[in-house]
Backbone bond lengths (Angstrom), bond angles and torsions (degrees), N, CA, C in turn:
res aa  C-N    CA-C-N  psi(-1)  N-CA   C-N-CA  omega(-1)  CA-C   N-CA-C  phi
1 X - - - 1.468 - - 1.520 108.98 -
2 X 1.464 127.05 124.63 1.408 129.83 166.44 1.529 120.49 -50.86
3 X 1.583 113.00 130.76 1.303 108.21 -174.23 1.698 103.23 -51.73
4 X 1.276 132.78 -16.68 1.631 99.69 -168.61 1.305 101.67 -94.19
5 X 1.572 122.09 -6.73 1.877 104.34 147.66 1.067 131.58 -66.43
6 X 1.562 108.48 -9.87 1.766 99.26 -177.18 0.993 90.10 -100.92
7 X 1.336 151.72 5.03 1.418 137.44 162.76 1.553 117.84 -89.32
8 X 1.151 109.89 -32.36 1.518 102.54 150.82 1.315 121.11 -73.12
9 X 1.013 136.61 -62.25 1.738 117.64 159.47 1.524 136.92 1.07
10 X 1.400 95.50 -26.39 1.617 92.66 164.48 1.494 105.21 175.61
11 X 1.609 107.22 142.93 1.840 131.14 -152.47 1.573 93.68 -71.64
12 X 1.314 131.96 -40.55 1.675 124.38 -160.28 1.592 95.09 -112.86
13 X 0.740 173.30 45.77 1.389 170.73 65.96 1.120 121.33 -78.13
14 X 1.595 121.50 179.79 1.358 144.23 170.03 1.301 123.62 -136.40
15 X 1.944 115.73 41.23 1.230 126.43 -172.09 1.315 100.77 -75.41
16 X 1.602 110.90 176.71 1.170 124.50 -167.30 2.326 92.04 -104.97
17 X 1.649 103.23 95.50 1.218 94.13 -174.37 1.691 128.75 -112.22
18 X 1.213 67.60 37.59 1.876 84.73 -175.99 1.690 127.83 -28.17
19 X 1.961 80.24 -63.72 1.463 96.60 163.24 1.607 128.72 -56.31
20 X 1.214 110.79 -36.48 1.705 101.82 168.90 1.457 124.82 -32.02
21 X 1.199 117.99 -57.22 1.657 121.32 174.29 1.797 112.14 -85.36
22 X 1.753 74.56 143.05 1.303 119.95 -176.98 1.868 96.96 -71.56
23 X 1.584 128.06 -179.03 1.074 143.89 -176.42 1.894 97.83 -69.99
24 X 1.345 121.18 -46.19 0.893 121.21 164.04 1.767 156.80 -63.66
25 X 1.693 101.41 0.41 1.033 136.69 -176.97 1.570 109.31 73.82
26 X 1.277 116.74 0.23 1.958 114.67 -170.12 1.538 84.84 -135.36
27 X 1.467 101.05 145.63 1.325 111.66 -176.89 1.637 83.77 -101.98
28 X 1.670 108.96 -163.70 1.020 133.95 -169.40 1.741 139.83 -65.22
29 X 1.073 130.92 77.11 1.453 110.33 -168.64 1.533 129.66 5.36
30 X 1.714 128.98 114.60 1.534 106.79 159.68 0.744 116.79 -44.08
31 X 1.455 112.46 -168.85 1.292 135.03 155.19 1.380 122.00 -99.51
32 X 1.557 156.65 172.18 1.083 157.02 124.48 1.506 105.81 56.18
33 X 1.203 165.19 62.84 1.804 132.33 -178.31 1.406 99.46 -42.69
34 X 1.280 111.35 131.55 1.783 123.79 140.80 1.220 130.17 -93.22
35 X 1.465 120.81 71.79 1.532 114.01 155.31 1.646 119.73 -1.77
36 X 1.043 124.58 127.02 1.170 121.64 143.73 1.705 123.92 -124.04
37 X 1.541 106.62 99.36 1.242 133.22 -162.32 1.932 96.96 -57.20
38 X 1.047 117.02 -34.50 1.690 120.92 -166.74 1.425 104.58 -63.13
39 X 1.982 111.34 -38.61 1.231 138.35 170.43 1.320 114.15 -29.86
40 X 1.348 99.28 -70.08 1.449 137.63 -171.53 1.273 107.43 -62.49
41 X 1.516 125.24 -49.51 1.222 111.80 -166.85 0.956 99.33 -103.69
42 X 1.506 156.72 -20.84 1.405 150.26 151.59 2.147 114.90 -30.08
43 X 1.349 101.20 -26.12 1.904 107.54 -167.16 1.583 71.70 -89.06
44 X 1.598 110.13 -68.70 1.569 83.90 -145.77 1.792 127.71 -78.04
45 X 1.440 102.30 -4.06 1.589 99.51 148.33 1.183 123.15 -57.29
46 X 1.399 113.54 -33.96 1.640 107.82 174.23 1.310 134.78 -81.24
47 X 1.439 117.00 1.28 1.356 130.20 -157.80 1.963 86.21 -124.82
48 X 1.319 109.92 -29.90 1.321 88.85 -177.81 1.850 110.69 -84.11
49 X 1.195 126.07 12.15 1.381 136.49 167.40 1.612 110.65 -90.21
50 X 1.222 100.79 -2.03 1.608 104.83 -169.12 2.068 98.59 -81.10
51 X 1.348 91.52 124.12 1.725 98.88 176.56 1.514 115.04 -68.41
52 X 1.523 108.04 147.08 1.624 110.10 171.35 1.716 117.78 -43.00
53 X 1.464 100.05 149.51 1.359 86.47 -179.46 2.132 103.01 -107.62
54 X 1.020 93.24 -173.12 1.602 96.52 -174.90 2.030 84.70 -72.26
55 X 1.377 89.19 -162.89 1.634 98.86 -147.91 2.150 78.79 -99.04
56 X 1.297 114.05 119.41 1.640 130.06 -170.27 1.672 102.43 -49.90
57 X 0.971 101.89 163.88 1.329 94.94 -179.26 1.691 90.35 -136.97
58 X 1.442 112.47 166.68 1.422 122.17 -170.18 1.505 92.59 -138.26
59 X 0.921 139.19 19.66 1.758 119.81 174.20 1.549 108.37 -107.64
60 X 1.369 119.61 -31.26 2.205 101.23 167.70 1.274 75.78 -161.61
61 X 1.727 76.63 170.60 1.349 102.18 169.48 1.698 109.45 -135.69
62 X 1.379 120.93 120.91 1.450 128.10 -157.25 1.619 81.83 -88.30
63 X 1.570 116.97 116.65 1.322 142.17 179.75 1.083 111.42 -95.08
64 X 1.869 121.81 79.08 1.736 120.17 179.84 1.487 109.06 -84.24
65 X 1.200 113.39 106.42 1.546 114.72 166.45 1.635 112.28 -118.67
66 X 1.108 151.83 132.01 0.999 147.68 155.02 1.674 107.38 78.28
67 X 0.860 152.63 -141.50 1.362 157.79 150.96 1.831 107.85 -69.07
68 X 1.071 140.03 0.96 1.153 142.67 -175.35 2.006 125.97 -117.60
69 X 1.193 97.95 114.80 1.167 98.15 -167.28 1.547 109.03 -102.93
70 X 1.607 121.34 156.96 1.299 97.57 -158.20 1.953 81.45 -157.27
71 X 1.365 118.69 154.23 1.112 117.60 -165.99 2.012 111.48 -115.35
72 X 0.984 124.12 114.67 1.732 110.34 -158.63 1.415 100.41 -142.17
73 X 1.559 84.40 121.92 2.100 85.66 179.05 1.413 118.12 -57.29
74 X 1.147 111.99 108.65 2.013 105.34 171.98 1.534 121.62 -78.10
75 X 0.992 113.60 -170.86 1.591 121.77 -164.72 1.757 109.36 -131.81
76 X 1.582 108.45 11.13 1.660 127.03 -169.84 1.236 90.94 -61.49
77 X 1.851 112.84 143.69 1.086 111.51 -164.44 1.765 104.69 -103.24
78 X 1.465 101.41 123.57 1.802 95.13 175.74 0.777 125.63 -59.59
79 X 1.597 123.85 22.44 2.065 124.35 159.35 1.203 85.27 -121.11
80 X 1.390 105.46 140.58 1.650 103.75 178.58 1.800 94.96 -112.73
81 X 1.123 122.17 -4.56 1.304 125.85 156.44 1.544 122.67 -56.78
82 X 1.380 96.96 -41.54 1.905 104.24 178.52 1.493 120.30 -33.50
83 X 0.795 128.53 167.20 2.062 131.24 -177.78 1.667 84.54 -77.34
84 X 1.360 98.49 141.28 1.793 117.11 168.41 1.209 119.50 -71.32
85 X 1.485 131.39 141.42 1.281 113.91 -171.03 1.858 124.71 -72.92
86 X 1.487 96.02 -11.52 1.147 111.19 -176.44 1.755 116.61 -55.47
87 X 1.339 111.09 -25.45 1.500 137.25 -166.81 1.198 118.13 55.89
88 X 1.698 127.01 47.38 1.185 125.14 134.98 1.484 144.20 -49.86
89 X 1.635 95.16 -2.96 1.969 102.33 169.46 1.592 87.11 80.06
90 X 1.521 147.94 -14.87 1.413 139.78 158.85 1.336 128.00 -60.32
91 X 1.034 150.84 159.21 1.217 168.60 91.76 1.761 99.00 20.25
92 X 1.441 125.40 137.86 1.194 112.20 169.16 1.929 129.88 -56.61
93 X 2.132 90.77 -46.55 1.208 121.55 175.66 1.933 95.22 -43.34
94 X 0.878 119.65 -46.27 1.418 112.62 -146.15 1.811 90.32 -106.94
95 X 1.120 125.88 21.12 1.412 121.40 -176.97 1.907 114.16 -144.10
96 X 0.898 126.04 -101.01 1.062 119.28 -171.16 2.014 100.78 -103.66
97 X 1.273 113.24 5.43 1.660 107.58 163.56 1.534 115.66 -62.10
98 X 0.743 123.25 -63.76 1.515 119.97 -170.39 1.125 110.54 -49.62
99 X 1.579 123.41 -39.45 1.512 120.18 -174.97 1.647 112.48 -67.29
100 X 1.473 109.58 -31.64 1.831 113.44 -172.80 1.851 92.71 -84.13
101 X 1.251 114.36 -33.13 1.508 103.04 169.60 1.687 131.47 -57.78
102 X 1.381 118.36 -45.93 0.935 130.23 -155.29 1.555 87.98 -99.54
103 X 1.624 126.38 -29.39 1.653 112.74 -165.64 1.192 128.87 90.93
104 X 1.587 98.52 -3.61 1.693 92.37 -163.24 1.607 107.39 -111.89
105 X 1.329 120.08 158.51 1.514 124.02 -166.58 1.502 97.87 -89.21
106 X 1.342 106.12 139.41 1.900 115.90 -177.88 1.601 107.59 -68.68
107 X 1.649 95.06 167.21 1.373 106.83 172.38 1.453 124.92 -89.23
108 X 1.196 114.73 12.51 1.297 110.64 -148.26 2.035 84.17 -151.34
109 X 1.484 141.71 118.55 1.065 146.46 -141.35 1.610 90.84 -99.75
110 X 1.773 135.74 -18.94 1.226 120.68 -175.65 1.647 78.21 -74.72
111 X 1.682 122.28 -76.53 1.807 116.64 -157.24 1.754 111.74 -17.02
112 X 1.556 104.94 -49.38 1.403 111.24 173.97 1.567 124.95 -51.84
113 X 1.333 105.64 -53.52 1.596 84.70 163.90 1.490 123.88 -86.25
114 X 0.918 133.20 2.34 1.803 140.91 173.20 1.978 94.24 -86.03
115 X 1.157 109.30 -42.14 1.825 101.05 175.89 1.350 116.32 -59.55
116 X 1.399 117.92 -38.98 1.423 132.91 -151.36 1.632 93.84 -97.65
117 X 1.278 124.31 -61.91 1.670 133.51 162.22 2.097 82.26 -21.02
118 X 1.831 123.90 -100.08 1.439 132.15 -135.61 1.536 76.38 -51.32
119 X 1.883 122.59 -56.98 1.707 98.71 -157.87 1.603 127.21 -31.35
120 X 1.490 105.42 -61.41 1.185 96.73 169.47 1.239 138.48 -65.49
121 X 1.319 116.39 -23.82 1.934 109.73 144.17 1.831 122.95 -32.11
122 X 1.579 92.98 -64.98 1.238 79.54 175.82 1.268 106.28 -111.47
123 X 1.214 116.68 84.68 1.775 144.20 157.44 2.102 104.47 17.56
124 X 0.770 98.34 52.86 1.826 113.18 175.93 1.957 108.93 -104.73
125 X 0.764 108.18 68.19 1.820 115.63 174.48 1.318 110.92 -57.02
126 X 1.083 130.93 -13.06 1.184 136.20 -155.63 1.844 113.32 -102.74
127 X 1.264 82.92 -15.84 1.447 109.82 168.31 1.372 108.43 -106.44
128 X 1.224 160.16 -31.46 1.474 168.41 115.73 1.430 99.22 8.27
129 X 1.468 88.88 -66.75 1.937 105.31 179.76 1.116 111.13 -37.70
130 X 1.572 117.09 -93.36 1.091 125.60 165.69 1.672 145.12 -14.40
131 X 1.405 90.43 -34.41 1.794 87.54 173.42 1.452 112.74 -115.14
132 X 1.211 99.87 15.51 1.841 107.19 160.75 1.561 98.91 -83.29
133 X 1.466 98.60 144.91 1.513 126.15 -173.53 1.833 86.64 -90.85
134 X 1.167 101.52 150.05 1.216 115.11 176.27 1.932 106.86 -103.60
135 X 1.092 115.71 36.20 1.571 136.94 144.67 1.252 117.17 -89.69
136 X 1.669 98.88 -27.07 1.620 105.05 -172.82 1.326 102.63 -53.03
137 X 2.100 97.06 159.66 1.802 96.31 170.85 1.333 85.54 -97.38
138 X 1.673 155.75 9.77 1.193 132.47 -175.55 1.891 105.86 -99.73
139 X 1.614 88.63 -2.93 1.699 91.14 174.44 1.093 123.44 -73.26
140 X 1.976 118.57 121.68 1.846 101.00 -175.42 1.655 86.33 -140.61
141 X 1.199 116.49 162.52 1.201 156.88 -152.15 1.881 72.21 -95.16
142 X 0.789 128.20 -92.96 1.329 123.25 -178.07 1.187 143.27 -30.89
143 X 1.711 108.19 73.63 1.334 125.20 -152.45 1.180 109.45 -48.31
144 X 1.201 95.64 -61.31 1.929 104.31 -171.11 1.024 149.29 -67.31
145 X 1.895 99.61 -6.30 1.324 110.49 -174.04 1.757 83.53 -100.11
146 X 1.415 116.50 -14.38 1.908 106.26 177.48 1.204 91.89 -74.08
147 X 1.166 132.69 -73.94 1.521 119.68 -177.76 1.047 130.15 -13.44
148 X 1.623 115.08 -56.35 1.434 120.85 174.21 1.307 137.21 -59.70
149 X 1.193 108.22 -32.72 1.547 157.96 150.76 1.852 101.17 -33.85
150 X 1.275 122.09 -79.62 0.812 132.23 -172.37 1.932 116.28 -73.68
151 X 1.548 110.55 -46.74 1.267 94.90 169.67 1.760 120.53 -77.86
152 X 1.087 117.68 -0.42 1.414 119.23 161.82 0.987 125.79 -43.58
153 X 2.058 105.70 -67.42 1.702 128.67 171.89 1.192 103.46 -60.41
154 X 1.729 147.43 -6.22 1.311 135.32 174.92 1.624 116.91 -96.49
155 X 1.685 102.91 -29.54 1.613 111.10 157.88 1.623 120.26 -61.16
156 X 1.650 119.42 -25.82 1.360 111.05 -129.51 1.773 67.44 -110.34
157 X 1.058 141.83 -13.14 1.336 140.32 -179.10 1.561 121.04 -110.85
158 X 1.817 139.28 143.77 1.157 138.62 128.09 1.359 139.37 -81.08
159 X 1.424 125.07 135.81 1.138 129.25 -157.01 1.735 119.79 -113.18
160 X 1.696 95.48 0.81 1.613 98.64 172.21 1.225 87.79 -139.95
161 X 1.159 90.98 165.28 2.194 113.71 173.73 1.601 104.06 -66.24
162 X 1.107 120.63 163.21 1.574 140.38 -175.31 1.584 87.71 -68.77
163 X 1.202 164.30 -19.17 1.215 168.66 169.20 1.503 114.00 -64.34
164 X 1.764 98.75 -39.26 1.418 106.88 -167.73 1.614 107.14 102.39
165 X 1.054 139.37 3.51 1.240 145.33 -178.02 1.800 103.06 -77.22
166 X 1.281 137.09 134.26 1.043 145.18 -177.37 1.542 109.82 -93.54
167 X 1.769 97.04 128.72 1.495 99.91 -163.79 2.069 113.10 -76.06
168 X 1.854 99.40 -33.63 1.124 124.71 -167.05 1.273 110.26 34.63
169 X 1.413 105.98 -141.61 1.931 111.75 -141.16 1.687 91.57 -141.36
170 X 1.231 113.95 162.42 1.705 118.04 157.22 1.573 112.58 -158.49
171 X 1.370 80.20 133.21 1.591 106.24 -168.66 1.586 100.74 -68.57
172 X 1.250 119.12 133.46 1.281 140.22 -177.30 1.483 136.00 -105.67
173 X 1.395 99.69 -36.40 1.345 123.12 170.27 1.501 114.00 179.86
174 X 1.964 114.24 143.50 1.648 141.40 -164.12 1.225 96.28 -132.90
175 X 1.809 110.61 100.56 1.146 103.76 173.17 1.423 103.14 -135.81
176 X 1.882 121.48 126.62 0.877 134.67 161.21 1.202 143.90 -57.43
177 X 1.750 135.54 96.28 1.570 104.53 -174.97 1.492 112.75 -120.30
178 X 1.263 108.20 30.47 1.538 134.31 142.89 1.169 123.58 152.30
179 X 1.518 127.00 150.37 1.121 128.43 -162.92 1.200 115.63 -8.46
180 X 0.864 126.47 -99.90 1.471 141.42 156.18 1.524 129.70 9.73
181 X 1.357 115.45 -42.90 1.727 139.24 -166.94 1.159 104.56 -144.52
182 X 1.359 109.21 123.74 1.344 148.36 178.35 1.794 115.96 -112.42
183 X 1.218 106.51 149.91 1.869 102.78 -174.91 1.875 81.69 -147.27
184 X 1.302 105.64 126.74 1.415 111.87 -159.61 1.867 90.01 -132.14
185 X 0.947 113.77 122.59 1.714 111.16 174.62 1.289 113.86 -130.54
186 X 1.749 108.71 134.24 1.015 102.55 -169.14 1.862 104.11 -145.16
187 X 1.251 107.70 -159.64 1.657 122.20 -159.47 1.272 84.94 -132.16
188 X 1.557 125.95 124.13 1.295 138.31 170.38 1.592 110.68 -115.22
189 X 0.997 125.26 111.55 1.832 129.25 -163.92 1.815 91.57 -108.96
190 X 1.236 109.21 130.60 1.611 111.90 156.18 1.584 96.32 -163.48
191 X 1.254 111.52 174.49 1.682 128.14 -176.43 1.382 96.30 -111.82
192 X 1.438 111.17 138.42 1.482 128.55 174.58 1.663 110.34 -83.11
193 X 1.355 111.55 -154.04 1.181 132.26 174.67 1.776 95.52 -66.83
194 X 1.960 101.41 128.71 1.831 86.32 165.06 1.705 101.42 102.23
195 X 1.498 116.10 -31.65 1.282 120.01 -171.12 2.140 101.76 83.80
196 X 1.406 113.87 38.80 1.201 106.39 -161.24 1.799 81.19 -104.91
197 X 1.451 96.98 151.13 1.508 107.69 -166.55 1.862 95.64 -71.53
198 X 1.751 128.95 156.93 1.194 123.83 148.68 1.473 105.41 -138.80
199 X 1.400 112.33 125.63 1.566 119.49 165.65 1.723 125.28 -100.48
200 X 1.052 117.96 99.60 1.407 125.14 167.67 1.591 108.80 -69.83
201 X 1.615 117.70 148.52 1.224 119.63 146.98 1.480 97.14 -119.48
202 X 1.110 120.50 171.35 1.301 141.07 -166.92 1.745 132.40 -171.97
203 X 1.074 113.77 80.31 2.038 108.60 168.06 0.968 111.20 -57.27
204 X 1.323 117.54 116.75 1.804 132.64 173.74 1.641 105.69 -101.04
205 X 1.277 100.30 124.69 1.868 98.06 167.26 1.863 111.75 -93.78
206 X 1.033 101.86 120.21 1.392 114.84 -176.11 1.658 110.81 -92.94
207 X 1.062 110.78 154.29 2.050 106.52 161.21 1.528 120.56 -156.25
208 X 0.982 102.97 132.42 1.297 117.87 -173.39 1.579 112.39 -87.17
209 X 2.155 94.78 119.05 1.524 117.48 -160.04 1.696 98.54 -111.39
210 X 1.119 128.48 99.21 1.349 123.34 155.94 1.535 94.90 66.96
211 X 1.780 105.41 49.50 1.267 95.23 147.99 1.576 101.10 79.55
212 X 1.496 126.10 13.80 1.849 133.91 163.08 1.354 106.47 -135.89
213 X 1.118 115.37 -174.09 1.533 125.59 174.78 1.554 108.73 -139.41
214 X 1.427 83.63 123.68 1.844 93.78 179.20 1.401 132.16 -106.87
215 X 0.930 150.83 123.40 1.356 127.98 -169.76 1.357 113.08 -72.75
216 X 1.833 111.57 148.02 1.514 119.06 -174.26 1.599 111.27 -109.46
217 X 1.551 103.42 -54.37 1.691 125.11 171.35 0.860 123.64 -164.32
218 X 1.284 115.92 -167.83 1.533 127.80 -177.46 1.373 98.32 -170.08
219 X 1.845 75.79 166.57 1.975 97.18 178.80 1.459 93.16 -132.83
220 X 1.038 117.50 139.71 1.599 152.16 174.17 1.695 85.01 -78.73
221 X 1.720 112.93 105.64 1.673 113.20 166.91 1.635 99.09 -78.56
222 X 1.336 105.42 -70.19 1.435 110.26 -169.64 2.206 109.37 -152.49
223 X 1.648 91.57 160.57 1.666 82.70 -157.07 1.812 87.26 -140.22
224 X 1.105 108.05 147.75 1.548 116.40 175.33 1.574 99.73 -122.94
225 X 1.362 119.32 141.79 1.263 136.96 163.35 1.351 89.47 114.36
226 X 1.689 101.06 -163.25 1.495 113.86 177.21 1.851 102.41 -120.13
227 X 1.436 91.08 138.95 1.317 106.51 170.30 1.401 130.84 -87.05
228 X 1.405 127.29 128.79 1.425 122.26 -175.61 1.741 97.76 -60.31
C-alpha cells in the first residue's frame, strides 16, 4: 500500500495500517459507545483556563521538528474568537490555540487529541511533529517527506461544511492503563472529495513524557465514506 494511503487511513497518525482491514475494507461493528463524561469534562475545564492568544496569524507556520525547520502555509483562523475546529463549541483562543501557538504537547491526553484533530484542520505539521513521541512508528528522521506526508492528508480533506460550520471530532472513550498510557477513542468527521461526508473512529495510545502527552498510535476500528 502507498504511504499516501496509509495516511489517509487514519486522521491522528501516519501508521503503517494495512493490517487493520478486513477483505472488505470495514472492520467490524463496535459495540455500545461509552461516553465518558469525567473525560469530557476534565479537557474542557482545562482548556477553558487557557489564556487569549495574540491576534492568529495565517501566512506560515515555522515547522521546528528535529534540527529542521520548514516553512508551510496554515489555515489558522484570523479570529481567534471563531469556534475551534476541533468542535468543542469553544472559541479557538480558548481551546486548542494556545497549544499550536506555544508548540507544546497538553497535560491532559483528550486536549492532545482535540489539538492534533484542529492541526490538521488548519494544516500546521509542525505541530503533528512535535507531539509525536519518538517511540512512535510514525516517527522518522525524515522531516520532509513527514511534512509532505502530512500536508497532503490536510489538502486531500475538508473540515467544515460548505456553510463554514465545523465538522470536528467526539471523544468516545478515556481509558487509563497506567499513569503513564492512555487509549483515547474517538469520532473523526471531515468531507472527502465532492463535499462527501467521511467518519473515522479510531483508539489512539497516548503516553505521558515528562509531565505531556504524546501521541504513539492508533488503530483505525471502523470508517464510513471513501477515503482519498
Amino acid at each position: 500500500m502507498a504511504r499516501r494511503d496509509l495516511v489517509a487511513a487514519t486522521l491522528l497518525s501516519l501508521p503503517l495500517l494495512a493490517s487493520a482491514f478486513n477483505a472488505g475494507g470495514i472492520l467490524p461493528t463496535l459495540s455500545p459507545k461509552q461516553k465518558l463524561q469525567a473525560c469530557n469534562l476534565r479537557a474542557q475545564i482545562h482548556r477553558g483556563g487557557v489564556s487569549s492568544l495574540q491576534a492568529a496569524s495565517t501566512s506560515s507556520l515555522k515547522a521546528k521538528a528535529g534540527d529542521k525547520d520548514d516553512f508551510v502555509q496554515s489555515k489558522v483562523p484570523e479570529d481567534a474568537t471563531s469556534k475551534c475546529a476541533c468542535g468543542s463549541n469553544l472559541s479557538y483562543e480558548k481551546c486548542c490555540g494556545s497549544f499550536h501557538q506555544n508548540g507544546m504537547a497538553p497535560e491532559d491526553p483528550v486536549d492532545l487529541i482535540r489539538a492534533r484533530y484542529s492541526a490538521y484542520a488548519y494544516r500546521l505539521p509542525g505541530y503533528i511533529m512535535r507531539t509525536t513521541s519518538r517511540k512512535s512508528p510514525d516517527w522518522t528522521v525524515n522531516q520532509a517527506a513527514w511534512i509532505e506526508d502530512i500536508v497532503d492528508f490536510c489538502d486531500s480533506y475538508r473540515f467544515k461544511r460548505p456553510g463554514g460550520v465545523v465538522l470536528g471530532m467526539e471523544l468516545e472513550e478515556c481509558t487509563y492503563s497506567s499513569p503513564d498510557v492512555c487509549y483515547v477513542q474517538f469520532k473523526a468527521k471531515l468531507l472527502g472529495p465532492g463535499y462527501r461526508p467521511v467518519e473515522l473512529v479510531e483508539r489512539s495510545r497516548v503516553l505521558r513524557e515528562n509531565g505531556r502527552w504524546f501521541y504513539e498510535k492508533g488503530t483505525l476500528l471502523e470508517y464510513q465514506g471513501d477515503l482519498v
